[in-house]
Backbone as ProteinMPNN parsed JSONL, in Angstrom:
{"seq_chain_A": "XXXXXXXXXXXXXXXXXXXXXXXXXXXXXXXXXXXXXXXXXXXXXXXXXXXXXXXXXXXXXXXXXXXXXXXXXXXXXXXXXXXXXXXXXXXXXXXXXXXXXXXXXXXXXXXXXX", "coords_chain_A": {"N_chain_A": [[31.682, -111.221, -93.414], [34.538, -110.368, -91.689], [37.419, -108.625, -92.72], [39.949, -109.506, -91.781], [38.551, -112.023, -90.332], [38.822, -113.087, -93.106], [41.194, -112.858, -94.759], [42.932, -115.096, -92.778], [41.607, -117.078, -93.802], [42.075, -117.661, -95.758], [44.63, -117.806, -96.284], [45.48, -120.015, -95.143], [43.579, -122.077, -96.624], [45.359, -121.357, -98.535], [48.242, -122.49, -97.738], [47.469, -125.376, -97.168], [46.912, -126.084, -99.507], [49.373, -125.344, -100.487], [51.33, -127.402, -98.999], [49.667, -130.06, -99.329], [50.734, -130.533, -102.353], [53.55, -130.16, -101.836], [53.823, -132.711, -100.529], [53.01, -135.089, -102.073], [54.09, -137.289, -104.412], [57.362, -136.649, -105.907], [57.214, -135.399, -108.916], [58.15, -135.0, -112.708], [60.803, -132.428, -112.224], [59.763, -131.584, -110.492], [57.115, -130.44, -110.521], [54.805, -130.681, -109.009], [55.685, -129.46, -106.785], [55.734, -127.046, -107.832], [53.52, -125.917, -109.281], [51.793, -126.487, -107.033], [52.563, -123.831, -105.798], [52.336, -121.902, -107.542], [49.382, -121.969, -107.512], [48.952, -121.402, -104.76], [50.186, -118.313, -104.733], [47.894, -117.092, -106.591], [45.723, -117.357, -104.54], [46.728, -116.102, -102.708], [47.264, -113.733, -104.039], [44.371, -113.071, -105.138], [43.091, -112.541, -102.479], [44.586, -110.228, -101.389], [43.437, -108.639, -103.642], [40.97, -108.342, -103.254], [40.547, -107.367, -100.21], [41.388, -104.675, -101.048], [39.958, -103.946, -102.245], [37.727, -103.744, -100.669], [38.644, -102.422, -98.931], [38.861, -99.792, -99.909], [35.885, -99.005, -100.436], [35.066, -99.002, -98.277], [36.123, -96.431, -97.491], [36.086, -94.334, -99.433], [32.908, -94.594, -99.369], [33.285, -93.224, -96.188], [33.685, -90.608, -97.437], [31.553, -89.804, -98.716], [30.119, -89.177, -96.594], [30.598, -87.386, -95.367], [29.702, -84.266, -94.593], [29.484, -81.342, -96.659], [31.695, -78.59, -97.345], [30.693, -75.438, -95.676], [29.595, -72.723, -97.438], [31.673, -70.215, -98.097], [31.355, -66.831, -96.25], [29.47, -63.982, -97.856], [32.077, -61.081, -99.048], [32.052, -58.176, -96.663], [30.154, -55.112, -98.602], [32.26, -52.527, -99.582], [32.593, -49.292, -97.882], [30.528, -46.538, -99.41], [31.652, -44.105, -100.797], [31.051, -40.027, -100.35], [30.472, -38.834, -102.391], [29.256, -41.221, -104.536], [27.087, -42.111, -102.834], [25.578, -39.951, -103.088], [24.958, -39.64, -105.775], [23.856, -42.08, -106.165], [21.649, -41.857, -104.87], [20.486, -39.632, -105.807], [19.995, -41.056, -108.55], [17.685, -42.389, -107.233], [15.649, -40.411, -106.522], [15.154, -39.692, -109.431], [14.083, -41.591, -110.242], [11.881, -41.927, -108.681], [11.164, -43.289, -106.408], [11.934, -41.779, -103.95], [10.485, -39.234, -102.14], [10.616, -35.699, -102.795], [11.061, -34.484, -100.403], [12.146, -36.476, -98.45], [14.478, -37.081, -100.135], [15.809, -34.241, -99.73], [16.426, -34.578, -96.813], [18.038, -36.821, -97.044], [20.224, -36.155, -98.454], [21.146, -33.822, -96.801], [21.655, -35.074, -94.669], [24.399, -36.634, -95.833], [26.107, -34.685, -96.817], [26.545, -33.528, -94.672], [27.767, -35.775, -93.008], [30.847, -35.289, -94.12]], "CA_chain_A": [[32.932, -111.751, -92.923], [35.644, -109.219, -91.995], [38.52, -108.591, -93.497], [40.833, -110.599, -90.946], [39.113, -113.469, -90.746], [38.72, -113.807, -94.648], [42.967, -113.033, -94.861], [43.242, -116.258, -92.113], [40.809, -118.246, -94.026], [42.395, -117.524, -97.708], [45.661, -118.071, -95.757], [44.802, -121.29, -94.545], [44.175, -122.967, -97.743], [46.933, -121.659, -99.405], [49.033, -123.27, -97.036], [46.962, -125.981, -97.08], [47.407, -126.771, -100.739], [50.971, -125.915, -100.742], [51.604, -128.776, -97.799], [49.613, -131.263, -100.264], [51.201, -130.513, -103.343], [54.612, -131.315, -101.053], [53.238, -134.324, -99.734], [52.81, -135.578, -103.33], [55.337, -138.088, -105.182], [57.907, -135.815, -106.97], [57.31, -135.427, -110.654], [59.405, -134.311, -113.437], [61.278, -131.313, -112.241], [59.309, -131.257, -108.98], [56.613, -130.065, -111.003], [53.429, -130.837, -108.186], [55.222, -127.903, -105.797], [55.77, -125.869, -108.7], [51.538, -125.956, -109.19], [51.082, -125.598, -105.777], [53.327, -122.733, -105.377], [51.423, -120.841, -108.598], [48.428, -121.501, -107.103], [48.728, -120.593, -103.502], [50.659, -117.453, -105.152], [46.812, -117.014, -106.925], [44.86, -117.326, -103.9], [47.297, -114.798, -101.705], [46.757, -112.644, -104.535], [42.959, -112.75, -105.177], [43.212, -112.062, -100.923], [44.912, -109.056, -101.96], [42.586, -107.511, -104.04], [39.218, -108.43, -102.546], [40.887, -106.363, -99.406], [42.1, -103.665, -101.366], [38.589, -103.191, -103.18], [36.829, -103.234, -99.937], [39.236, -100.818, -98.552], [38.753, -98.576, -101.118], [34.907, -99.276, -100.684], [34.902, -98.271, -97.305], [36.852, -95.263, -97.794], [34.729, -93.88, -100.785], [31.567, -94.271, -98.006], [33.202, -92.206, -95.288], [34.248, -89.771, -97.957], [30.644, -89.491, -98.614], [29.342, -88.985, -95.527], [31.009, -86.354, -94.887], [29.195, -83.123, -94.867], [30.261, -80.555, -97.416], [32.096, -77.382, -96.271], [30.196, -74.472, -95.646], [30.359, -71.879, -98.583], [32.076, -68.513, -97.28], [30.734, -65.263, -96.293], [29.992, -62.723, -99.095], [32.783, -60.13, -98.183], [31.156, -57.099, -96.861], [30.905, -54.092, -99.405], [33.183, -51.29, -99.597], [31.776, -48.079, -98.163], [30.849, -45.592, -100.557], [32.164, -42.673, -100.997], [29.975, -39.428, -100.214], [30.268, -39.027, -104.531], [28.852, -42.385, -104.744], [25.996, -42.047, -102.199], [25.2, -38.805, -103.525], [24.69, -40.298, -107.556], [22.621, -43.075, -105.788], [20.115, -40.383, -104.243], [19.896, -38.581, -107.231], [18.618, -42.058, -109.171], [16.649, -42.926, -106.785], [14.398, -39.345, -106.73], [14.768, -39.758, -109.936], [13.205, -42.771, -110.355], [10.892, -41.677, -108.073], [11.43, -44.071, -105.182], [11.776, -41.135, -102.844], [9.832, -38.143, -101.919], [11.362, -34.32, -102.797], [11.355, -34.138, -98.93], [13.394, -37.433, -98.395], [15.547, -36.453, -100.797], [16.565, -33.049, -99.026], [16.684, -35.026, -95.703], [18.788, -37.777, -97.003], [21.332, -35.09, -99.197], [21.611, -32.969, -96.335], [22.99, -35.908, -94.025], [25.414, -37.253, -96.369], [26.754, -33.962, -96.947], [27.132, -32.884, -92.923], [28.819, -36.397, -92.628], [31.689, -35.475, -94.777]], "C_chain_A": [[33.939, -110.603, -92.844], [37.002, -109.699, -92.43], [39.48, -109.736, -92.827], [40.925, -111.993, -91.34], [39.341, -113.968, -92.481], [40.378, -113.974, -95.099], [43.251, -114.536, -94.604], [42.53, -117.248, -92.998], [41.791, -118.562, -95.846], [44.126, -118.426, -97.102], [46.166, -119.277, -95.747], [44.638, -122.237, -95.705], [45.031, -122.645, -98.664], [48.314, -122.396, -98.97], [49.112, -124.873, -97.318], [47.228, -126.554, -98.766], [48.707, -126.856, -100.947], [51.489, -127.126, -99.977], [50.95, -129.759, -98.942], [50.149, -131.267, -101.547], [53.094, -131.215, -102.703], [54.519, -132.178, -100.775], [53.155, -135.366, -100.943], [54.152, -136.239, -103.943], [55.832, -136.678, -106.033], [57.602, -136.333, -108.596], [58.238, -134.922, -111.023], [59.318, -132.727, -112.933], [60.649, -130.628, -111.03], [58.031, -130.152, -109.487], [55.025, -129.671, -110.313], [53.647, -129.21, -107.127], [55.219, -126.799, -106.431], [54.134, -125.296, -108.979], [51.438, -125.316, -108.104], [51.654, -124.316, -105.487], [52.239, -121.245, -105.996], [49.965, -120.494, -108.048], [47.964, -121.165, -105.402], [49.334, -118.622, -103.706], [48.87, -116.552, -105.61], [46.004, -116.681, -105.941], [45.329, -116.182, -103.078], [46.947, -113.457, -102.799], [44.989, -112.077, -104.921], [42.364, -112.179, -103.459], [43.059, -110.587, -100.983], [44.095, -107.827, -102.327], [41.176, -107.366, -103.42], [39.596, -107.375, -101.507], [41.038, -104.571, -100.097], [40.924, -103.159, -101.805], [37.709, -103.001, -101.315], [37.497, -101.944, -98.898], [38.851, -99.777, -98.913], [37.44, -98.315, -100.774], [34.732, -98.131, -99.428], [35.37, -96.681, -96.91], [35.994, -94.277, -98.837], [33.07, -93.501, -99.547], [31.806, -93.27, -96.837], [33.632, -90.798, -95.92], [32.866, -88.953, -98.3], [29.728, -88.95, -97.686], [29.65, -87.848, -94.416], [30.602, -85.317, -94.949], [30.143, -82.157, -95.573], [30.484, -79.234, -96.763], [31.055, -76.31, -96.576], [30.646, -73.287, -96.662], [30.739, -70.472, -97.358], [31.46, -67.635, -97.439], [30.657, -64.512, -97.182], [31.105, -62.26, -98.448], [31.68, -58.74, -98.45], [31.655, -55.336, -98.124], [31.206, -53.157, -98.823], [32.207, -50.189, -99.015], [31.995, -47.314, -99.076], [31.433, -44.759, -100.39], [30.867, -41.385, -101.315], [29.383, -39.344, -101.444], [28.585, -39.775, -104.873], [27.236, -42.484, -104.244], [24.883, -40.857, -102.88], [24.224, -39.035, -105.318], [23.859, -41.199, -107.552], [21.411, -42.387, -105.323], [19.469, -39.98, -105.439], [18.947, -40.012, -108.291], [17.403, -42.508, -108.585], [15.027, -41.988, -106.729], [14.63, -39.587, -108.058], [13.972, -40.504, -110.749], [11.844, -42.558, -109.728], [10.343, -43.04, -107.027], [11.421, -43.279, -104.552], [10.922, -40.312, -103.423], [10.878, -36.735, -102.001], [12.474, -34.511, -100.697], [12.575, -34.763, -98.103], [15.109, -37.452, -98.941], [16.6, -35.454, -100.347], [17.122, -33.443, -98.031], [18.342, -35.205, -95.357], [20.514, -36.778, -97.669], [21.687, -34.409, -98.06], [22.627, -33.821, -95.236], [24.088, -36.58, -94.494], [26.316, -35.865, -96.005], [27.561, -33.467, -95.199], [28.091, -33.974, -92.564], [30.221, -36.292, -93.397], [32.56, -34.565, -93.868]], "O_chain_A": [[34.168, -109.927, -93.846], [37.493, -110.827, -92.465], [39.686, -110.793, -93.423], [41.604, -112.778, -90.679], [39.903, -114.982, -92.894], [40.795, -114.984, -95.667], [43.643, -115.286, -95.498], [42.953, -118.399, -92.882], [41.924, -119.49, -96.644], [44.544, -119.486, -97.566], [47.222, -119.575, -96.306], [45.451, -123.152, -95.832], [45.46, -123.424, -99.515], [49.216, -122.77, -99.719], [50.113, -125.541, -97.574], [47.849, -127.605, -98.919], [49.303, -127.839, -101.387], [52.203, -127.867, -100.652], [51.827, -130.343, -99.579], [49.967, -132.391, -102.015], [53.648, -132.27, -103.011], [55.616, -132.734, -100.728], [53.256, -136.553, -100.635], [55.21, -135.611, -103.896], [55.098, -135.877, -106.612], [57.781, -137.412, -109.16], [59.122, -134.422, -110.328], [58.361, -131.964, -113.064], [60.882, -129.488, -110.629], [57.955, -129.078, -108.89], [54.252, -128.812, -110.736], [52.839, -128.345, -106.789], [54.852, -125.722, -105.96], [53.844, -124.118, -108.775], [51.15, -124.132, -107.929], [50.941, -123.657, -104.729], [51.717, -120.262, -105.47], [49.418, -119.392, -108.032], [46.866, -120.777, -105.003], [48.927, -117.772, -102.914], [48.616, -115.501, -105.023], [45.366, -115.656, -106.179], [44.52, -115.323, -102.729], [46.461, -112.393, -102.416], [44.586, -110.914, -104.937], [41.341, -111.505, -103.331], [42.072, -109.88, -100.783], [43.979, -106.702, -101.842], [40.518, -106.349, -103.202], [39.034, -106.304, -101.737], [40.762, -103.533, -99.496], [40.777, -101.937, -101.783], [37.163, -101.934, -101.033], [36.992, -100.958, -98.361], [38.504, -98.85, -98.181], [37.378, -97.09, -100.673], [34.42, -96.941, -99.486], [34.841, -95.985, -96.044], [35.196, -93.459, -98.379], [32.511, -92.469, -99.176], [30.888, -92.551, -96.441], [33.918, -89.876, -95.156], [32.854, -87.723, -98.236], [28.699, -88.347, -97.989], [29.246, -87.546, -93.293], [31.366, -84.842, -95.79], [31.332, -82.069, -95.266], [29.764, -78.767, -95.88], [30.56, -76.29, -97.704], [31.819, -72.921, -96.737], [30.254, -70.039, -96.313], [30.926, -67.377, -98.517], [31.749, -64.123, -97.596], [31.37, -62.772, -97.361], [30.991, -58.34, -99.388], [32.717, -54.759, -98.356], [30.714, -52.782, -97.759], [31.094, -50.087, -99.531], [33.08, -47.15, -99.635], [31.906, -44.808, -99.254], [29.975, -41.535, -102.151], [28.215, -39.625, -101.71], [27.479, -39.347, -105.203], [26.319, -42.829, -104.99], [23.674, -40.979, -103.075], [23.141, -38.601, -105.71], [23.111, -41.405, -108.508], [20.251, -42.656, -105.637], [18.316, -40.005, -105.869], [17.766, -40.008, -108.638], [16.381, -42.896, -109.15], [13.872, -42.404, -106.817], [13.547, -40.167, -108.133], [13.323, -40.143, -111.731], [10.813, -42.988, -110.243], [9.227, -43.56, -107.046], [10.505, -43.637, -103.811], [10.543, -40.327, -104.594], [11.882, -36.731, -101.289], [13.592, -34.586, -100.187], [13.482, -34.234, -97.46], [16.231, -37.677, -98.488], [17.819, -35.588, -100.453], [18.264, -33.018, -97.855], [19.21, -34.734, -94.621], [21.646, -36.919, -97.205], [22.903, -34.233, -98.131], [23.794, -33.557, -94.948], [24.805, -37.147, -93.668], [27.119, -35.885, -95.072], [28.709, -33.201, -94.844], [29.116, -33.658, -91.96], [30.859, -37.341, -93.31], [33.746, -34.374, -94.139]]}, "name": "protein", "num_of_chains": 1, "seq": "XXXXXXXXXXXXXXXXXXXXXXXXXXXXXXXXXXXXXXXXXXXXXXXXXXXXXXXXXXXXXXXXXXXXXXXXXXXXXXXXXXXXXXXXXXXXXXXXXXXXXXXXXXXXXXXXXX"}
């Protein structure tokens, strides 16, 4: 049932009881529209919340369904500094990851790019 009609329908007998509670012989202190008043007051409010929860309901679901943002780019690193490149060479022959030869190659183009 959507929301609407269930408003019109809740609507509808709250009306609907308040009109027979008027329609009713007065009692002490007019006590029948005082009832009906409380409880069409009851039914507009149980209206109320049933809406308000499926609001919420529906809201919560498209909140879900929302694809999560994309994480951001590393940022790219810093260039080194010839220093830097230079101290990385040197661990690396000395680790013995490169070759003497590589070594000379790679040292001699750092140095010419400076």
């Amino acid at each position: 049932m959507s929301i609407k009609t269930n408003m019109v329908n809740c609507t509808a007998v709250a009306l609907l009881i308040t009109s027979l509670s008027l329609s009713m012989p007065a009692l002490a202190s007019e006590a029948g529209a005082f009832i009906g008043g409380v409880l069409a007051t009851k039914v507009v409010s149980n209206m109320n919340r049933q809406t308000q929860a499926q609001e919420q309901q529906a809201y919560n679901s498209s909140r879900q369904a929302a694809p999560a943002p994309a994480p951001a780019p590393a940022p790219a690193p810093a260039a080194q500094t010839p220093q830097q490149r230079l101290d990385q060479l040197d661990k690396l022959a000395a680790g013995g990851y490169i070759t003497p030869e590589e070594y000379k190659a790679k040292k001699k183009s750092i140095i010419d790019s400076m």
